[in-house]
C-alpha positions as CSV (number, residue, x, y, z in Angstrom):
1,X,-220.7,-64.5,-9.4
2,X,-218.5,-62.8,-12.2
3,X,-219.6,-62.1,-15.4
4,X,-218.5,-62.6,-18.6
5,X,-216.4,-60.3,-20.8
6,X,-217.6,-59.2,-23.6
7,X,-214.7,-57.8,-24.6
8,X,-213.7,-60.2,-27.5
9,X,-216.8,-60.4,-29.1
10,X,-217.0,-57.9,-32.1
11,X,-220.2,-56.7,-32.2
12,X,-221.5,-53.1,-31.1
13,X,-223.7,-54.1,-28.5
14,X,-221.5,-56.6,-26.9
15,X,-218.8,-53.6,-26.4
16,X,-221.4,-51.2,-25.5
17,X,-222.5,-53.8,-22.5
18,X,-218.8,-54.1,-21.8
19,X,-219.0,-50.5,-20.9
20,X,-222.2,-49.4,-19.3
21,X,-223.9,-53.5,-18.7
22,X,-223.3,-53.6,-14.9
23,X,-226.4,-53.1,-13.7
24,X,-225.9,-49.8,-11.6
25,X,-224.2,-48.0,-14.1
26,X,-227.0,-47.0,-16.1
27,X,-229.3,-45.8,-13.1
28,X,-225.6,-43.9,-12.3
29,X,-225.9,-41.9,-15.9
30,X,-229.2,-41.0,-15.2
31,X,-228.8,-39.9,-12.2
32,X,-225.5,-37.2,-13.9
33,X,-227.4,-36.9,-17.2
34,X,-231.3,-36.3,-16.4
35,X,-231.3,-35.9,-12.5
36,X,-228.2,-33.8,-12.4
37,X,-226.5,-35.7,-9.2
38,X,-222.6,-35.5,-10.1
39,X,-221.4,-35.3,-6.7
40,X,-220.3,-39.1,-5.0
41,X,-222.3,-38.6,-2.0
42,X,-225.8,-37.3,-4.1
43,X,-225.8,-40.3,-6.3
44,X,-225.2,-42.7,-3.4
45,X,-228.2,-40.7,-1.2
46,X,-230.8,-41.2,-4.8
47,X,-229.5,-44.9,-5.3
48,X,-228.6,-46.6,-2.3
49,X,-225.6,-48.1,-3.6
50,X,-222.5,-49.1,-1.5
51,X,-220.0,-46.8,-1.7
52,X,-217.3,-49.5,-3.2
53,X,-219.9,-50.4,-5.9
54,X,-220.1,-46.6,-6.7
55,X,-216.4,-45.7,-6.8
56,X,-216.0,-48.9,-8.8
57,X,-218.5,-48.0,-11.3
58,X,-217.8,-44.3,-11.4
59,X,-214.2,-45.1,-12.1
60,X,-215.2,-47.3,-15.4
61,X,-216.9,-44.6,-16.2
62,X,-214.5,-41.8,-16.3
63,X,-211.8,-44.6,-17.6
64,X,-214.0,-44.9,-20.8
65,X,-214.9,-41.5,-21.6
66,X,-218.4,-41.1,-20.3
67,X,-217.4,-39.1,-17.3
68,X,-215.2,-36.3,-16.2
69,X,-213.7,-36.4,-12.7
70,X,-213.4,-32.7,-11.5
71,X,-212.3,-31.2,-7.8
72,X,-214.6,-28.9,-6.6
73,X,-213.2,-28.7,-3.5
74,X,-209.1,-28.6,-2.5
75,X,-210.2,-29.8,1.4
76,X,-211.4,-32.0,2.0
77,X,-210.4,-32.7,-1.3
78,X,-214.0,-33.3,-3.0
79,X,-214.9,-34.5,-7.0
80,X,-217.8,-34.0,-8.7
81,X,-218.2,-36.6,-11.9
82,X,-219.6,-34.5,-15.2
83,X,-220.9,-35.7,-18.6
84,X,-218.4,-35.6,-21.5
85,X,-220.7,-35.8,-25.1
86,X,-220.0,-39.5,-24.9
87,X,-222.2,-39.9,-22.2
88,X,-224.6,-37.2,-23.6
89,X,-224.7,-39.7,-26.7
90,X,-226.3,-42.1,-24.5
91,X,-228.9,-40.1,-23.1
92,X,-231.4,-41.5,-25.9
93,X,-230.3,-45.4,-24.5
94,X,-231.7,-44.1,-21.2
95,X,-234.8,-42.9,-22.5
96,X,-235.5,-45.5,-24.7
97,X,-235.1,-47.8,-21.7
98,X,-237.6,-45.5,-19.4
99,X,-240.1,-45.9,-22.4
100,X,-240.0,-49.5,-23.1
101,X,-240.1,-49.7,-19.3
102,X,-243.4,-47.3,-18.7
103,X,-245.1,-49.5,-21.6
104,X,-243.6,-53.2,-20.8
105,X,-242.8,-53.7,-16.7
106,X,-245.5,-53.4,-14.1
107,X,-244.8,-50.4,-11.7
108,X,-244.2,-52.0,-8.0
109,X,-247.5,-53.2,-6.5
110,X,-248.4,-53.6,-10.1
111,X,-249.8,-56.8,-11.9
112,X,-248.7,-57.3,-15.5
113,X,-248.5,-54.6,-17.6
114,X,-250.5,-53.9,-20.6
């Protein structure tokens, strides 16, 4: 199923969604911004994700800003993927989102919460 664009809408959060609303990409900044993963292969090991799904996400990433590509290796020619401020910016998104989560979703093998 493809999604919509929110590209034509103007409002704030519709662009910020347009950026960082697939649902991987922000479990991918938290993994560079609070777990420190920024190699391909370390984020794919902590998330489980396909590696198509990654490099696709990844590559919106460092297309808007949020991520840096960088070689760390020449061969095999390796990248690691490194916050730029933007992405720092967001770091309080991804907290806020861990907070509201704690106090409003049930843990797995939960009932409600609260």
């Amino acid at each position: 199923m493809k999604r919509k664009s929110f590209r034509e809408m103007e409002c704030p959060i519709a662009q910020t969604l347009e950026v960082v609303g697939e649902w991987w990409t922000p479990l991918i900044l938290r993994e560079v911004l609070i777990r420190d993963r920024t190699k391909f292969d370390e984020i794919q090991n902590a998330l489980g994700i396909a590696p198509t799904v990654l490099a696709n996400r990844l590559s919106t990433l460092v297309s808007h800003g949020l991520l840096e590509r960088r070689r760390y290796t020449h061969s095999p020619e390796r990248f690691e993927y490194v916050s730029t401020a933007s992405a720092r910016d967001f770091r309080p998104v991804l907290d806020e989102l861990a907070r509201w989560g704690e106090k409003w979703t049930p843990s797995p093998g939960q009932g409600s919460p609260n």
